[in-house]
VOTOR-152614 format. One line per 3 residues: number of its first residue (from 1); their letters; for each residue x, y, z of C-alpha. Coordinates in Angstrom, 1 decimal, always signed. Example, Ala and Ser with C-alpha at 12.3 -4.5 7.8 and 13.67 -1.06 7.14 Angstrom:
<dolos>
1> AS> +12.3:-4.5:+7.8 | +13.7:-1.1:+7.1
</dolos>
This chain:
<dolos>
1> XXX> +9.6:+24.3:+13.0 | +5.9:+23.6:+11.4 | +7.2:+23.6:+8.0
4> XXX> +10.3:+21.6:+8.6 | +8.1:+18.9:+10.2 | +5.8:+19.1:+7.1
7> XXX> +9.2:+18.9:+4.5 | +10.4:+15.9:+6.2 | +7.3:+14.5:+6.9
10> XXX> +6.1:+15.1:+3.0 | +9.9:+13.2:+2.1 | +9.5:+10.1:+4.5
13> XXX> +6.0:+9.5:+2.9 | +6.3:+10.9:-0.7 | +10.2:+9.0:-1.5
16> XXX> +9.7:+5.7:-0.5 | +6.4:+5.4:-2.0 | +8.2:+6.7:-5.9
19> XXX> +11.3:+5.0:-5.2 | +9.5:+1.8:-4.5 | +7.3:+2.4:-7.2
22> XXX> +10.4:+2.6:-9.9 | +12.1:-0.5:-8.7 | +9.1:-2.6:-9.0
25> XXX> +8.1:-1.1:-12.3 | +11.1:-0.8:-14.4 | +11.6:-4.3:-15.2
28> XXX> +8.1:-4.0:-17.5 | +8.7:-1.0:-18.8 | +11.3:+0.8:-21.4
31> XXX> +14.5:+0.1:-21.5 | +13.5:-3.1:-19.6 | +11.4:-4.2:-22.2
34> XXX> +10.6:-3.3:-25.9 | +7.1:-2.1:-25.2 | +5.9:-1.5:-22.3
37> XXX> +2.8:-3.8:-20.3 | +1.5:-0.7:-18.7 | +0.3:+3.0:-20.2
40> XXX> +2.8:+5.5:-18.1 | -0.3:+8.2:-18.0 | -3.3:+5.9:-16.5
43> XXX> +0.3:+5.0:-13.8 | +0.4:+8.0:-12.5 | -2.9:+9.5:-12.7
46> XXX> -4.1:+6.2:-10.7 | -0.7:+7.4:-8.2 | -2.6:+10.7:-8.2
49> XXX> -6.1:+9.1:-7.5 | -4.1:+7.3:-4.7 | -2.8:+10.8:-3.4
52> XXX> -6.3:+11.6:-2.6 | -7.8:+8.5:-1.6 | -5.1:+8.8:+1.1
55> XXX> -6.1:+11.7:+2.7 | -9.7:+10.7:+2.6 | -8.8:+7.6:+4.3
58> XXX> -6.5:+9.1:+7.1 | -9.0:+11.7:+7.7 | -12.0:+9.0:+8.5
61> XXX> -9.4:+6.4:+10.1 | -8.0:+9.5:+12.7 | -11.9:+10.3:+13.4
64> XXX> -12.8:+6.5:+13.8 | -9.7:+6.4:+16.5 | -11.1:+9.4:+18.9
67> XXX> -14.6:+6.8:+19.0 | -12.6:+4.0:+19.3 | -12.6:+2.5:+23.0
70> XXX> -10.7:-0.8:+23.9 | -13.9:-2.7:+23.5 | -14.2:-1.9:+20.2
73> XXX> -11.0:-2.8:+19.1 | -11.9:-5.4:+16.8 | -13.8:-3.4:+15.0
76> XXX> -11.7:-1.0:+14.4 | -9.2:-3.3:+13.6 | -11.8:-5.4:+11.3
79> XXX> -13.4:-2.4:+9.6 | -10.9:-0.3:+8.9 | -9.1:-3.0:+6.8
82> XXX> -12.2:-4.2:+5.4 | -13.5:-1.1:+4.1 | -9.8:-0.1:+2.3
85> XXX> -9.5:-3.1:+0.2 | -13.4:-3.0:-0.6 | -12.5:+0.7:-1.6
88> XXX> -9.6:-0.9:-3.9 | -11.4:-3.6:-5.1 | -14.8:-1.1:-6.7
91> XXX> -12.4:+0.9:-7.8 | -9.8:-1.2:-9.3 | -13.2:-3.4:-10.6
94> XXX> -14.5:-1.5:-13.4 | -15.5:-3.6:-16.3 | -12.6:-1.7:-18.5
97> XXX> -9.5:-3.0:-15.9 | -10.8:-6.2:-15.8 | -8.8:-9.3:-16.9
100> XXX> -6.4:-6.7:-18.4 | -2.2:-7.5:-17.0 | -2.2:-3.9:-16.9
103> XXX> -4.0:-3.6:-13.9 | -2.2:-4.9:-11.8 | +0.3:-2.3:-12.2
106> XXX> -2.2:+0.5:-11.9 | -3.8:-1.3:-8.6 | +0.3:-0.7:-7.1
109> XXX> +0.8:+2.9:-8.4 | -3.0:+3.5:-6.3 | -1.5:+1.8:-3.5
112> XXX> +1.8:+3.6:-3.1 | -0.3:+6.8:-3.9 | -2.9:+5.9:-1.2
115> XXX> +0.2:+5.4:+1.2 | +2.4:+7.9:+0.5 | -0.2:+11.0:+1.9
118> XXX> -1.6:+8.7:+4.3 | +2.1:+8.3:+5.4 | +2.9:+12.1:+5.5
121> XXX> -0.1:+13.4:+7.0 | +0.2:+10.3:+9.7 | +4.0:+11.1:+11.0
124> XXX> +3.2:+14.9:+10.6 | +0.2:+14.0:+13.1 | +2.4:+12.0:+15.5
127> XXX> +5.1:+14.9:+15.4 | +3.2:+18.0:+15.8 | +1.3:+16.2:+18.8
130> XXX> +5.2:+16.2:+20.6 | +6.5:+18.9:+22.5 | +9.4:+17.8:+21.4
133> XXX> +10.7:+16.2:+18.2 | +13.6:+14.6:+18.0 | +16.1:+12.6:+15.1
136> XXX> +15.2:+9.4:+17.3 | +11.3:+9.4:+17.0 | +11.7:+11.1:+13.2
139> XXX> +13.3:+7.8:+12.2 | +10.6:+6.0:+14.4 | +7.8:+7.6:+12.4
142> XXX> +9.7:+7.1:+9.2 | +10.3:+3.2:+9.9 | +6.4:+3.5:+10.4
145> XXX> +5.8:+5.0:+7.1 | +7.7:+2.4:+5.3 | +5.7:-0.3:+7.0
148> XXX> +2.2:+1.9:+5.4 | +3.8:+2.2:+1.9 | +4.6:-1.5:+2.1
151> XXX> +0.5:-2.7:+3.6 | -0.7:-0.3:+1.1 | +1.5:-1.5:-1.8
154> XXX> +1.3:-5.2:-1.6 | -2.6:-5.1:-0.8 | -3.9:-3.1:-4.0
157> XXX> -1.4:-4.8:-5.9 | -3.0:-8.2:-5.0 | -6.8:-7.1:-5.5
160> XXX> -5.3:-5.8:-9.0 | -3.2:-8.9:-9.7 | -7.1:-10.4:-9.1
163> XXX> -9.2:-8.6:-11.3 | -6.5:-9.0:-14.4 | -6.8:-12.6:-13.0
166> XXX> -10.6:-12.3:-13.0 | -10.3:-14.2:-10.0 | -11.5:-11.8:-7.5
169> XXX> -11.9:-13.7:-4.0 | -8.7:-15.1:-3.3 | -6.7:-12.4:-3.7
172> XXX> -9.0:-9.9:-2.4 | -9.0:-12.4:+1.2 | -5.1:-12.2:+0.9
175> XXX> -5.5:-8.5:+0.6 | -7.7:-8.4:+3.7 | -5.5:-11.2:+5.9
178> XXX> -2.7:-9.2:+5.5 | -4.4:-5.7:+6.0 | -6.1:-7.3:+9.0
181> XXX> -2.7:-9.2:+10.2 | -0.9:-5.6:+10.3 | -3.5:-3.7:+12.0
184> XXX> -3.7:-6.6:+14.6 | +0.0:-6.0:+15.7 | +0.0:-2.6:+15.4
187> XXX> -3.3:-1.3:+16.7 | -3.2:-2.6:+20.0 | +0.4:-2.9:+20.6
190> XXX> +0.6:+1.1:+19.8 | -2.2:+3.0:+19.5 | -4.5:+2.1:+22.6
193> XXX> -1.3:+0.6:+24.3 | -2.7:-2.9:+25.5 | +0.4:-4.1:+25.7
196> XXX> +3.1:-1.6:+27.6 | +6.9:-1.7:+26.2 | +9.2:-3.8:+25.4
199> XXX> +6.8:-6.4:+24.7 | +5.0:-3.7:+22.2 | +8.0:-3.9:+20.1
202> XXX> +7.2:-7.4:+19.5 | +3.9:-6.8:+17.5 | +6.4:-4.2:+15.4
205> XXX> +8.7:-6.6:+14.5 | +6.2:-9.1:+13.2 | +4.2:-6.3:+11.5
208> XXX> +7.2:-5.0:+9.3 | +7.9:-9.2:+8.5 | +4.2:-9.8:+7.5
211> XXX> +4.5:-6.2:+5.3 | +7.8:-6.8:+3.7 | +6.9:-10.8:+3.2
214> XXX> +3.9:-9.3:+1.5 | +5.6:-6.5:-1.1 | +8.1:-9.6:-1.7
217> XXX> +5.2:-11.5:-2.8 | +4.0:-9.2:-5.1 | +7.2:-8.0:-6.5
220> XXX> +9.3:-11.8:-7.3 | +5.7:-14.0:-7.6 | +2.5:-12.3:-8.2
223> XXX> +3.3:-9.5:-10.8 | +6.2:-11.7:-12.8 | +3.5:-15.0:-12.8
226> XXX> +0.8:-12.7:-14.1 | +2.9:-11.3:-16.7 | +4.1:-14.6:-17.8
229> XXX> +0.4:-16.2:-18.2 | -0.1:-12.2:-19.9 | +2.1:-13.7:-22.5
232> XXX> +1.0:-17.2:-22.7 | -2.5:-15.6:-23.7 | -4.1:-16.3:-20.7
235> XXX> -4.6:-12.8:-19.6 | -5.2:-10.0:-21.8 | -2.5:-8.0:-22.2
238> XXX> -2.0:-4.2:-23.6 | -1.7:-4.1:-27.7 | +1.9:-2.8:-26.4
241> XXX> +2.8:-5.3:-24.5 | +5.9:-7.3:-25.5 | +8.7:-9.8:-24.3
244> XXX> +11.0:-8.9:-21.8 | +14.5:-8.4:-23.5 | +17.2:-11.1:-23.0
</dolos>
């Protein structure tokens, strides 16, 4: 039963997290475009980077949680958001990614890396801890997991879509509102149960809209306005880099 719950856990969190990753990529890569704006190596081995960060991260976050009392709630709530993207932001921040279009796309491939173990290891946490699993809460922790690959997603892509930008701050505070947003719905709604169901299912509802509202962002206005200033010469792009095809 173990390793049934760790297959399906390793699907809901690994799947999403490349299948999102292709659809927002493949309109700036081949066939899509002559040349592509992004080196497909440095993609995956900052997805790979992400793997691990995402372990690291659900490994301190699920120790931070058994400290965690109801009067520390903002912190937790706080901290844990701001240390992520501060984590993105050094990493993503070297002086070779910056003001380079490409980053942007690395800074998304991180993201859905980061999200896609932090999502595996967090419904094969919430699972094993039943006595009972059934199809029901499976598709209650997978709807979870999108929601992860989505916060994780949009909010690396934006500190990326920054540092290309070399305009750090905004987008780094857009990262952090929305990182901060989410775990304001979702941490005391759920995880220290402030608020008892239905009314729970409230701060669910309104975290998956801030989440997807945010991966829409990145995916029809950040990424294709970057690309389009890329081309204009405001940002540097890859020697690669071409025109999208008509």
């Amino acid at each position: 039963m173990a390793d049934l719950l760790m297959i399906v856990s390793a699907i809901a969190g690994f799947a999403p997290a490349l299948a999102l990753m292709f659809y927002t990529l493949n309109d700036y890569t081949y066939p899509k475009v002559e040349k592509p704006f992004f080196d497909d190596r440095k993609l995956f081995a900052f997805f790979a980077l992400g793997i691990v960060l995402g372990m690291v991260l659900f490994a301190f976050e699920s120790w931070g949680q058994t400290i965690s009392r109801n009067e520390t709630i903002v912190l937790l709530i706080v901290g844990f958001a701001a240390m992520e993207c501060l984590m993105k932001l050094v990493i993503l921040n070297f002086p070779r990614f910056q003001r380079k279009v490409d980053t942007a796309f690395y800074g998304l491939s991180m993201g859905l890396g980061i999200s896609s173990t932090f999502t595996f290891a967090s419904i094969y946490a919430s699972a094993v801890s039943l006595e009972t699993v059934t199809a029901v809460d499976m598709l209650a922790f997978s709807l979870l997991g999108v929601q992860l690959i989505l916060l994780h997603g949009s909010t690396t892509a934006f500190i990326g879509v920054g540092v290309a930008r070399g305009s750090v701050k905004p987008y780094l505070a857009e990262a952090m509102l929305i990182h901060i947003g989410y775990n304001m719905l979702m941490v005391p709604f759920f995880m220290f149960e402030v608020f008892e169901p239905p009314i729970n299912y409230i701060g669910l509802v309104v975290a998956t809209v801030v989440v997807v509202y945010a991966y829409v962002k990145v995916h029809r206005l950040s990424l294709p306005a970057l690309v389009q200033d890329a081309l204009k010469g405001r940002v540097k792009e890859p020697k690669k880099a071409t025109k999208v095809k008509k």
